[in-house]
C-alpha positions, 0 to 999 in steps of 0.5 A: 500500500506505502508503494502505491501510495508513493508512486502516486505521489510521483506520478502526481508530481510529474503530471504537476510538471507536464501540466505547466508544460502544457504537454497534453500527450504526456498529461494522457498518458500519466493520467491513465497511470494515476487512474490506475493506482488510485483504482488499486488503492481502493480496491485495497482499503475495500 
């Protein structure tokens, strides 16, 4: 769960930076990433 919890940290942190870039491709990309860890810690704390 700590593992998950610390990826989706990054991944919140690169999408922050691919936000300011306004790189779209790479905000799709991470954003299904997000989506993902955040299904599977829910799935986890159920």
């Amino acid at each position: 769960m700590a593992v998950l919890e610390s990826k989706l940290t990054v991944y919140k942190v690169c999408y922050q930076q691919a936000e300011s870039k306004k790189d779209h491709k790479r905000m799709d990309k991470i954003g299904g990433f997000i989506d993902h860890i955040q299904d599977q810690i829910k799935d986890m704390k159920s």
